[in-house]
ChimeraX commands (.cxc) that place a marker at each C-alpha (Angstrom):
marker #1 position 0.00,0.00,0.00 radius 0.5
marker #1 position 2.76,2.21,0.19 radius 0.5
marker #1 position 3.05,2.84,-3.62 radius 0.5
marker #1 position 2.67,5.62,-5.15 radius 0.5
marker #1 position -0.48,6.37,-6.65 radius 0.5
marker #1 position -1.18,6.29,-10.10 radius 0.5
marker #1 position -3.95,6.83,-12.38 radius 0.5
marker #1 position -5.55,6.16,-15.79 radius 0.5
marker #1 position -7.25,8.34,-18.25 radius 0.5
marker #1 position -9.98,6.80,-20.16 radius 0.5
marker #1 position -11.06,8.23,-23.81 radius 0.5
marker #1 position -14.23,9.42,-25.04 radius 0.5
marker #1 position -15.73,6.30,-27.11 radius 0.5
marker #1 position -18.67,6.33,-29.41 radius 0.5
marker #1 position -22.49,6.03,-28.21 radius 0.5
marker #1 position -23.94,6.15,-25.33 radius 0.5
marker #1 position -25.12,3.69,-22.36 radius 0.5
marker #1 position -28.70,3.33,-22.04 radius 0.5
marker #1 position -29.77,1.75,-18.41 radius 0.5
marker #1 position -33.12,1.21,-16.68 radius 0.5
marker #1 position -34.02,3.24,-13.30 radius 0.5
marker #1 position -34.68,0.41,-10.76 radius 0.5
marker #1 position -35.75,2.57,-8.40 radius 0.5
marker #1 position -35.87,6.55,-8.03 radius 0.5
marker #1 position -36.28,8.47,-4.80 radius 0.5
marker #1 position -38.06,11.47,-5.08 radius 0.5
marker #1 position -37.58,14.77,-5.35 radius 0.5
marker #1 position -34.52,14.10,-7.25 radius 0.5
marker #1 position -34.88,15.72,-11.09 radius 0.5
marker #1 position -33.24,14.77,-13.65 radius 0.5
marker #1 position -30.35,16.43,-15.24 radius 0.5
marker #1 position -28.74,16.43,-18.54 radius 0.5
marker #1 position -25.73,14.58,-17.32 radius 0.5
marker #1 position -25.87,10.70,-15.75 radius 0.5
marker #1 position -23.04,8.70,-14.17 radius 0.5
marker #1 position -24.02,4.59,-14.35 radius 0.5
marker #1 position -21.30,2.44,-12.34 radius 0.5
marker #1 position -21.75,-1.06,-11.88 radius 0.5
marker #1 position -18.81,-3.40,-9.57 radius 0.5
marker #1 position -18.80,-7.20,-9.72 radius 0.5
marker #1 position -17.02,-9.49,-7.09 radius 0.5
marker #1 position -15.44,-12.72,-7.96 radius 0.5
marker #1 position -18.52,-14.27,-5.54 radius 0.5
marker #1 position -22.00,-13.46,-4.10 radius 0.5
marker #1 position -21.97,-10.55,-1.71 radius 0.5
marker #1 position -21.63,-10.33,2.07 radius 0.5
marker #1 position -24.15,-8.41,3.11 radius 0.5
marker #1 position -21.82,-7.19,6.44 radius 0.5
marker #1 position -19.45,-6.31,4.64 radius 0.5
marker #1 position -19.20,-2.57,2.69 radius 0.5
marker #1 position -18.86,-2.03,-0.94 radius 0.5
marker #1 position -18.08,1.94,-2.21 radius 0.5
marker #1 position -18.48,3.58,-5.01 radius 0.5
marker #1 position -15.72,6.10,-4.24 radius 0.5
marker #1 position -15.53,9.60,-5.88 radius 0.5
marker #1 position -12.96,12.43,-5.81 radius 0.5
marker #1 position -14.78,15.88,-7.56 radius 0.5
marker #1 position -11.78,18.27,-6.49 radius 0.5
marker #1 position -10.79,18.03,-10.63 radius 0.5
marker #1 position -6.76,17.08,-9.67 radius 0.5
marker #1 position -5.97,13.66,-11.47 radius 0.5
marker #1 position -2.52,13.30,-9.91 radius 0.5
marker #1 position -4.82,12.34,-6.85 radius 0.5
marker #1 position -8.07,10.28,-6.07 radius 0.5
marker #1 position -9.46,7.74,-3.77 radius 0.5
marker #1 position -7.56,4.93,-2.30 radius 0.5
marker #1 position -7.36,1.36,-0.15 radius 0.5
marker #1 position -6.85,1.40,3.33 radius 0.5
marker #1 position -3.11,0.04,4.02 radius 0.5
marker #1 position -3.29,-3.35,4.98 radius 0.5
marker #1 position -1.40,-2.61,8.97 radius 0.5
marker #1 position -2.96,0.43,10.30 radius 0.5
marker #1 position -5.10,0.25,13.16 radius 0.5
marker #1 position -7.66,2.69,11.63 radius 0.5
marker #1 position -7.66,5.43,8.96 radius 0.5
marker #1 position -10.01,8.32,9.24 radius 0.5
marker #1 position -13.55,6.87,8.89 radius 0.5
marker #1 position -12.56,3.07,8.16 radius 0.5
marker #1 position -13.72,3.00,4.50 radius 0.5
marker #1 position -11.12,4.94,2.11 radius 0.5
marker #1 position -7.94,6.54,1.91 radius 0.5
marker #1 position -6.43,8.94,-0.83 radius 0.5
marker #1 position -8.11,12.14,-1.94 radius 0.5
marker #1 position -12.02,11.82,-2.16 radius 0.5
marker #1 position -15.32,14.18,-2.03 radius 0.5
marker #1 position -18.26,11.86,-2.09 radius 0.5
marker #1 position -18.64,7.65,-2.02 radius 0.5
marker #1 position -21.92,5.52,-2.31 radius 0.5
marker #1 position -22.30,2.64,0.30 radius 0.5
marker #1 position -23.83,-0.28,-0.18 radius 0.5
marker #1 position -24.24,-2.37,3.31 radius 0.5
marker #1 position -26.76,-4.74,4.35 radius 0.5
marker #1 position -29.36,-3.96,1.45 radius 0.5
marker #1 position -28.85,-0.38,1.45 radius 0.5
marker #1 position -27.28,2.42,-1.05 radius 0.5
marker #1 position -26.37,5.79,0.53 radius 0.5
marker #1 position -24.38,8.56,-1.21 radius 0.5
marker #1 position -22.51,10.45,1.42 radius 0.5
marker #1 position -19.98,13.74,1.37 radius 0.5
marker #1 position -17.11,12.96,3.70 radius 0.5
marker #1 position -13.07,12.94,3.18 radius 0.5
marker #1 position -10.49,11.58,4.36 radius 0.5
marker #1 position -8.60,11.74,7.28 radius 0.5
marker #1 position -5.68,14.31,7.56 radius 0.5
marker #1 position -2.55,14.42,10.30 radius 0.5
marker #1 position -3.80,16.68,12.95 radius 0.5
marker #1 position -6.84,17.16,11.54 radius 0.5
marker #1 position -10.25,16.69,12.41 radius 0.5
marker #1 position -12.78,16.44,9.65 radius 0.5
marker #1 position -15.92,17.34,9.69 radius 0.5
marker #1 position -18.97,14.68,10.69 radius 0.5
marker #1 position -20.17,12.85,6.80 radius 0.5
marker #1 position -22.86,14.05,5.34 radius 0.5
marker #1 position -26.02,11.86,4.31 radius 0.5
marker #1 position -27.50,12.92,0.78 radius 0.5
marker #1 position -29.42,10.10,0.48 radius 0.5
marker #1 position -30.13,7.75,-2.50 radius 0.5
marker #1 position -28.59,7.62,-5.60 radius 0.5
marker #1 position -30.88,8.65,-8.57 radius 0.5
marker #1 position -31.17,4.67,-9.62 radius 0.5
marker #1 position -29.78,1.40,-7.70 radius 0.5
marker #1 position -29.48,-2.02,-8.18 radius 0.5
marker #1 position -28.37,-4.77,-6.12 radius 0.5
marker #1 position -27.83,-8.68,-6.97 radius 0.5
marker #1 position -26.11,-10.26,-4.05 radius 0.5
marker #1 position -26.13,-13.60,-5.01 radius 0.5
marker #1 position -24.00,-12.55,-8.49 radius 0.5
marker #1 position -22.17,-10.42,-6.93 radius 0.5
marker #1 position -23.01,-7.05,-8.70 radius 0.5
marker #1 position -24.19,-3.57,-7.54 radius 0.5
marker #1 position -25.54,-0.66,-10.47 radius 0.5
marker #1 position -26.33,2.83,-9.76 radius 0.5
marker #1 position -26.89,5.80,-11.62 radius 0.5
marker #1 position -25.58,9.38,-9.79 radius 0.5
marker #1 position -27.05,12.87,-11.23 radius 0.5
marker #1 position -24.43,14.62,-11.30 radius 0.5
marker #1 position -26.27,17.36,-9.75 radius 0.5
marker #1 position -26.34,14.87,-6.17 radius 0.5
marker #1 position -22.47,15.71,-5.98 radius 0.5
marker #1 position -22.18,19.51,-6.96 radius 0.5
marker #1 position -20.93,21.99,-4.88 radius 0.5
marker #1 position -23.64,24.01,-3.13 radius 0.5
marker #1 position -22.03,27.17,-4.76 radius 0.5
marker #1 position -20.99,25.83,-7.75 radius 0.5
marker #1 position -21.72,23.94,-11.55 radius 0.5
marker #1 position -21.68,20.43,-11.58 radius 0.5
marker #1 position -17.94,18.68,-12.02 radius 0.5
marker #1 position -16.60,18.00,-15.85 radius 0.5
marker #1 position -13.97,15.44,-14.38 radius 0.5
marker #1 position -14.43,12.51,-11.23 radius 0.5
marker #1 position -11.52,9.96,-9.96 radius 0.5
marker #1 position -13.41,6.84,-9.57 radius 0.5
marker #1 position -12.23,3.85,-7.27 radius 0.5
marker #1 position -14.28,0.83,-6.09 radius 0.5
marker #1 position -13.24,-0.12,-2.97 radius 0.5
marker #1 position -14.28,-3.66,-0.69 radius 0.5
marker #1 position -13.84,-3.59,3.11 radius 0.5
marker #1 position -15.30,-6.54,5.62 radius 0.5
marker #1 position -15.03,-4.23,8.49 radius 0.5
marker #1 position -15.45,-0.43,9.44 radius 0.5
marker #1 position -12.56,0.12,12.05 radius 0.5
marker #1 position -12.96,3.21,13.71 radius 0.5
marker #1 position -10.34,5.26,16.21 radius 0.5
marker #1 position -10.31,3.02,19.20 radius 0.5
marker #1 position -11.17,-0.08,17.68 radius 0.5
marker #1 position -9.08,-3.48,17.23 radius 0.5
marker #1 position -9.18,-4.32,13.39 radius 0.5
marker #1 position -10.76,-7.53,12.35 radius 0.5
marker #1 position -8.40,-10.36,11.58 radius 0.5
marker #1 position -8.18,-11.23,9.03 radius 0.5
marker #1 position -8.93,-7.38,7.78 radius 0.5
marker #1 position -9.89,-7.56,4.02 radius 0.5
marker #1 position -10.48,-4.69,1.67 radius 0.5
marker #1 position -9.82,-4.05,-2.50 radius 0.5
marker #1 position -9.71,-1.56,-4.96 radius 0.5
marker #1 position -8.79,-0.72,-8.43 radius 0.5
marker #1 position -5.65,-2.03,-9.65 radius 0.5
marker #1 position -3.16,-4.85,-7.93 radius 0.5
marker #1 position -2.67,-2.84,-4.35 radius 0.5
marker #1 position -6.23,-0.84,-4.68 radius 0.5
marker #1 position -4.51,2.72,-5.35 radius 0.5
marker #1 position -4.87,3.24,-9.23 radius 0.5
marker #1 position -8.39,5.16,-10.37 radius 0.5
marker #1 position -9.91,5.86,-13.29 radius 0.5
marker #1 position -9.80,9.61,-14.48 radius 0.5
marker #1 position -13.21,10.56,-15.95 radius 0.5
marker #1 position -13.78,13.71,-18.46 radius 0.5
marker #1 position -17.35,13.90,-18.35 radius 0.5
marker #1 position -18.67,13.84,-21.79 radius 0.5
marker #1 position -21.67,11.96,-22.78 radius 0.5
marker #1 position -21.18,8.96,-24.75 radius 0.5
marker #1 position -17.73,7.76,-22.38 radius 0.5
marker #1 position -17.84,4.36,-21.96 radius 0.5
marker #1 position -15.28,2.45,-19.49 radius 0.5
marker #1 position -14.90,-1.37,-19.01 radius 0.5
marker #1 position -12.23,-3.16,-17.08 radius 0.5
marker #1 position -10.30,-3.93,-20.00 radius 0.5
marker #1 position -7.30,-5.77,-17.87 radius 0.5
marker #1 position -6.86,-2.96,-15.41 radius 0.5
marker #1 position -8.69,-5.36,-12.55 radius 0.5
marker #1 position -7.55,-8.73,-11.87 radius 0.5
marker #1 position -8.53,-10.92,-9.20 radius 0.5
marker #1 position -6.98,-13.14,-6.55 radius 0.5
marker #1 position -4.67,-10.25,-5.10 radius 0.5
marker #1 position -3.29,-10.47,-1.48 radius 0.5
marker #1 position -4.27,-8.26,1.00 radius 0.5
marker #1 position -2.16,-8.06,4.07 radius 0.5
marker #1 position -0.56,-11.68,3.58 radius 0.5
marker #1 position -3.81,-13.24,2.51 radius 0.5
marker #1 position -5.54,-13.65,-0.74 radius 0.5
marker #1 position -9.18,-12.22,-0.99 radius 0.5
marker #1 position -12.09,-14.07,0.38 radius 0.5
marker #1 position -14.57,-13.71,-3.00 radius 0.5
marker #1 position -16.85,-11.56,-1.32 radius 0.5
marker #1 position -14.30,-8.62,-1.21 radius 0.5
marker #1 position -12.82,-9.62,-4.34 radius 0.5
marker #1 position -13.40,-7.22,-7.30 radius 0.5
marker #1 position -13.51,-8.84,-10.65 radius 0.5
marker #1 position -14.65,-6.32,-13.18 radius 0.5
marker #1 position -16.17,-2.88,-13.02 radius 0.5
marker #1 position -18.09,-0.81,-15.89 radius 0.5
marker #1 position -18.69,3.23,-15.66 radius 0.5
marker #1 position -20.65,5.33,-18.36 radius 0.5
marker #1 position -21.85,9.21,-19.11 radius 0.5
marker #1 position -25.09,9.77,-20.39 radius 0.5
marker #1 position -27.26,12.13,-21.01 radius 0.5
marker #1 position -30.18,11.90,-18.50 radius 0.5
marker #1 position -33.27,13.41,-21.04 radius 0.5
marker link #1:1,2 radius 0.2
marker link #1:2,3 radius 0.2
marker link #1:3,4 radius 0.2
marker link #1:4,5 radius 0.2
marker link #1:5,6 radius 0.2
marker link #1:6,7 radius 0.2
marker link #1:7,8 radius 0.2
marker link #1:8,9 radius 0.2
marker link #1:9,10 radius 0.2
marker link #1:10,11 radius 0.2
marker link #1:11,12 radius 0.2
marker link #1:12,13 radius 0.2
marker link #1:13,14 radius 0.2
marker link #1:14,15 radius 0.2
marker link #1:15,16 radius 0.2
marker link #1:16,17 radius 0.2
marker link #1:17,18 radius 0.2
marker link #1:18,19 radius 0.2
marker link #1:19,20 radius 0.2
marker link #1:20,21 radius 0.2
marker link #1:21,22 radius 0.2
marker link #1:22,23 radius 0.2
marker link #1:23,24 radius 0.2
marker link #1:24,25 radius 0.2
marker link #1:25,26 radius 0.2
marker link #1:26,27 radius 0.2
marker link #1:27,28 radius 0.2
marker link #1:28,29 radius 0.2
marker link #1:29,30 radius 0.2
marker link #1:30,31 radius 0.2
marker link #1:31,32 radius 0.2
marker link #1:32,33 radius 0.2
marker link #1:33,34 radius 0.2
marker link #1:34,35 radius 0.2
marker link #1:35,36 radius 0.2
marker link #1:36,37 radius 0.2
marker link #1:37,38 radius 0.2
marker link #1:38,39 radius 0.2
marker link #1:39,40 radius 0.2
marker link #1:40,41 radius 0.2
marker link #1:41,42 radius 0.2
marker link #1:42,43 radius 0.2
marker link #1:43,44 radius 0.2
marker link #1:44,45 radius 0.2
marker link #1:45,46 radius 0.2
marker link #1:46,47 radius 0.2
marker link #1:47,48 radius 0.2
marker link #1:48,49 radius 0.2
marker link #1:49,50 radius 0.2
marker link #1:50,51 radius 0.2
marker link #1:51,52 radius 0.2
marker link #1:52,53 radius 0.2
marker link #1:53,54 radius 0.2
marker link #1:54,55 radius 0.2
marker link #1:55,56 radius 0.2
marker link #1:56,57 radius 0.2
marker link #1:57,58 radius 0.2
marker link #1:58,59 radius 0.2
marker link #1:59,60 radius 0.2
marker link #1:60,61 radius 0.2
marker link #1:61,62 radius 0.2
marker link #1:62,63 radius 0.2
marker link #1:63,64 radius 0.2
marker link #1:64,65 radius 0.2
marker link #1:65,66 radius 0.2
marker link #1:66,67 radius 0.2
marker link #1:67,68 radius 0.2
marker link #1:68,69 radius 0.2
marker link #1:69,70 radius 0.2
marker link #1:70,71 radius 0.2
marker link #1:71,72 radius 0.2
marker link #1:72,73 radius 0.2
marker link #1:73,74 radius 0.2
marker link #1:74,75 radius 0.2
marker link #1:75,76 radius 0.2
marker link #1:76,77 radius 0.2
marker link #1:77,78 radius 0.2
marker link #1:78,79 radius 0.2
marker link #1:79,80 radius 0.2
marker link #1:80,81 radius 0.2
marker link #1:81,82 radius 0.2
marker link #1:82,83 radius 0.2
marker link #1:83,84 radius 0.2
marker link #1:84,85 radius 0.2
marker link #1:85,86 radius 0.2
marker link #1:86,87 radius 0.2
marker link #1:87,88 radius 0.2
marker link #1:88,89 radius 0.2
marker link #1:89,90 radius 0.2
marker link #1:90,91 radius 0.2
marker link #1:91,92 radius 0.2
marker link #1:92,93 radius 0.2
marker link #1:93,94 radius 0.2
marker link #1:94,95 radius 0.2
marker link #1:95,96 radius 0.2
marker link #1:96,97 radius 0.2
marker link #1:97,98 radius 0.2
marker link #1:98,99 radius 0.2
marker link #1:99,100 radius 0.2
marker link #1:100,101 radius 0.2
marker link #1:101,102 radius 0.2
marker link #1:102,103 radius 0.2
marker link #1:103,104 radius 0.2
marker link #1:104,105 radius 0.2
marker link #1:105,106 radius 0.2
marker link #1:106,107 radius 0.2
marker link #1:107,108 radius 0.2
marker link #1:108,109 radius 0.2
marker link #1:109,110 radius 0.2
marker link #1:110,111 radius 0.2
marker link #1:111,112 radius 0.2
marker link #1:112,113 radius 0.2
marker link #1:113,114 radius 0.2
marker link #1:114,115 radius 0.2
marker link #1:115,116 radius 0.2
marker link #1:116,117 radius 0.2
marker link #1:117,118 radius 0.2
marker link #1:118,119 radius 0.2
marker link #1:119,120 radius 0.2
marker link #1:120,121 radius 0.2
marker link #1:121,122 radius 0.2
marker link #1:122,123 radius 0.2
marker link #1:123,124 radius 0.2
marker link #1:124,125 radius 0.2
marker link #1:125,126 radius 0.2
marker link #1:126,127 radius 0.2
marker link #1:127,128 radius 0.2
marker link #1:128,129 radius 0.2
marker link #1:129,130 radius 0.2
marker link #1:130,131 radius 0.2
marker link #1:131,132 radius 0.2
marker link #1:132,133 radius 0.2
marker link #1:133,134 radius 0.2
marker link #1:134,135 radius 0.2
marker link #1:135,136 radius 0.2
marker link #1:136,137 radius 0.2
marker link #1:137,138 radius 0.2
marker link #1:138,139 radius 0.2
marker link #1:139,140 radius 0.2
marker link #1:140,141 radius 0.2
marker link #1:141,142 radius 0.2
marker link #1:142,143 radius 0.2
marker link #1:143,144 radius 0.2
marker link #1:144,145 radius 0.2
marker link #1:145,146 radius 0.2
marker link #1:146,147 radius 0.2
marker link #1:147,148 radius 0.2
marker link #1:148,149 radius 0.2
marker link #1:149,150 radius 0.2
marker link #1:150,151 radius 0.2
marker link #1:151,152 radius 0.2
marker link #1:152,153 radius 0.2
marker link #1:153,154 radius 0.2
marker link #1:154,155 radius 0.2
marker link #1:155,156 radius 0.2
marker link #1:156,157 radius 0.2
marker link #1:157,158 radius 0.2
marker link #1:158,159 radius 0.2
marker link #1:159,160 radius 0.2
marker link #1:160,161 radius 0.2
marker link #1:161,162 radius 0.2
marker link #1:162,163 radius 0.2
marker link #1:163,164 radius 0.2
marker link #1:164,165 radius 0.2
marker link #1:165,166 radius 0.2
marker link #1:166,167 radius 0.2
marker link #1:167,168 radius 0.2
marker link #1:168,169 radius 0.2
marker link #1:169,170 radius 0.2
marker link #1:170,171 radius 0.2
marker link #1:171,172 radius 0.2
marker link #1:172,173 radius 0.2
marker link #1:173,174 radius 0.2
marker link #1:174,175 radius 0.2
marker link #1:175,176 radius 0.2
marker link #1:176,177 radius 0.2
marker link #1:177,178 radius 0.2
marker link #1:178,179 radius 0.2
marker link #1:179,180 radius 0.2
marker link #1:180,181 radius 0.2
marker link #1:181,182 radius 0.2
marker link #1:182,183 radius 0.2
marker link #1:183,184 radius 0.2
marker link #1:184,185 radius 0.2
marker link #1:185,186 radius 0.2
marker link #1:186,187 radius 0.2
marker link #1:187,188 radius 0.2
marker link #1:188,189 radius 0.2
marker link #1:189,190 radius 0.2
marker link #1:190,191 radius 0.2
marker link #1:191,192 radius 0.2
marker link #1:192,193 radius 0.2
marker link #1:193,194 radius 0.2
marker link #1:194,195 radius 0.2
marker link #1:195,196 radius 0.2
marker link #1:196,197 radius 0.2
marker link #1:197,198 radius 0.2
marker link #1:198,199 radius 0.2
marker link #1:199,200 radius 0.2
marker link #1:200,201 radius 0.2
marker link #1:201,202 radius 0.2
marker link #1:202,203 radius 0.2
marker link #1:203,204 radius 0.2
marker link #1:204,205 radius 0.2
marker link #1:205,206 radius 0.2
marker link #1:206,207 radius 0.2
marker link #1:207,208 radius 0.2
marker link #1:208,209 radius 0.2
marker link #1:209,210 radius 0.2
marker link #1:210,211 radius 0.2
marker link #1:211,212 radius 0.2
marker link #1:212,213 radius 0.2
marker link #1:213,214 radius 0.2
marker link #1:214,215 radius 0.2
marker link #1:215,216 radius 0.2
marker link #1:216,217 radius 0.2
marker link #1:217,218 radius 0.2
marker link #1:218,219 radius 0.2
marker link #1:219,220 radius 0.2
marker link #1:220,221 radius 0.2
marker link #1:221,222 radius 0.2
marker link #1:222,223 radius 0.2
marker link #1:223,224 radius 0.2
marker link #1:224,225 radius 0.2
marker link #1:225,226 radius 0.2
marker link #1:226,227 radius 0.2
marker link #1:227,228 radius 0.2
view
């Protein structure tokens, strides 16, 4: 976990993704611009366990969301490490899009922020796949247009470990990439399209231990669309 991070920027292809709304809270509109991400594990889900859709929004691709290292005691909130603005959970049958970031030396951040349900979810534990669908307007700033770029990391962990708290053993968590810490680097155009394409492999050790199948990410998918 100690490597530096690096990150990978995806080109605009042709056409555009066209996915069904499985369910839509309301009082959420619909805007011109749609993020669909989808993450499949190598098995069927543990419901305990807590699978992110992690987002950086701060437009700096030399930095974006991370794994926790594999030996520390706790990290900030438990879930993510790097540089990050925003991250849907999904944990025992629920998606929740929160603002939060990471923890900093010295620092102490602010509580996270509930914004509540992405614009569209989707959930099949037994194959191991979660889809959602952000509007881009759910992670704007409050004084602000929406972003034209996100870093994007999907990131497994079995346990939250707060300050305080004895980590779980074995302690299991995965991300992008063979240690967790590459991310994709999104321009926001309609029509881009992003599959795994090699970048995610599975069976990766995570401090000394290969991945139980539940934490194990096996293939991603991420596409911009416009919402109308």
């Amino acid at each position: 976990m100690s490597k530096p991070v690096r990150f990978v920027v995806l080109a605009l292809l042709v056409g555009a993704f066209a996915s069904g709304c499985a369910r839509t809270p309301g009082g959420v509109g619909v805007s011109r611009r749609l993020v669909d991400m989808r993450m499949t594990m190598r098995g069927p889900l543990d419901p305990n366990a807590y699978y992110l859709f992690v987002i950086d929004t701060n437009s700096r691709a030399a930095d974006g969301p991370r794994v926790l290292a594999p030996l520390t005691p706790f990290l900030g909130n438990g879930r993510a490490t790097g540089s990050y603005t925003h991250y849907v959970e999904y944990h025992q049958g629920r998606f929740e899009l929160f603002r939060d970031q990471p923890e900093q030396q010295g620092v102490t951040p602010p509580p996270r922020e509930a914004l509540g349900r992405p614009f569209s979810v989707a959930a099949d534990e037994p194959g191991g796949t979660l889809s959602l669908t952000l509007d881009l307007n759910q992670i704007k700033p409050a004084d602000g247009p929406v972003p034209g770029q996100l870093e994007v990391n999907f990131i497994t962990v079995n346990r939250i470990v707060l300050p305080g708290e004895i980590p779980p053993e074995p302690r299991q968590s995965d991300g992008l990439g063979i240690d967790g810490n590459q991310f994709l680097v999104l321009r926001l155009q309609n029509g881009l399209q992003v599959t795994n394409d090699g970048l995610e492999g599975t069976g990766e050790v995570f401090g000394g231990r290969t991945l139980d199948a539940a934490y194990d990410l096996a293939d991603f998918f991420v596409a911009v669309r416009d919402g109308t």
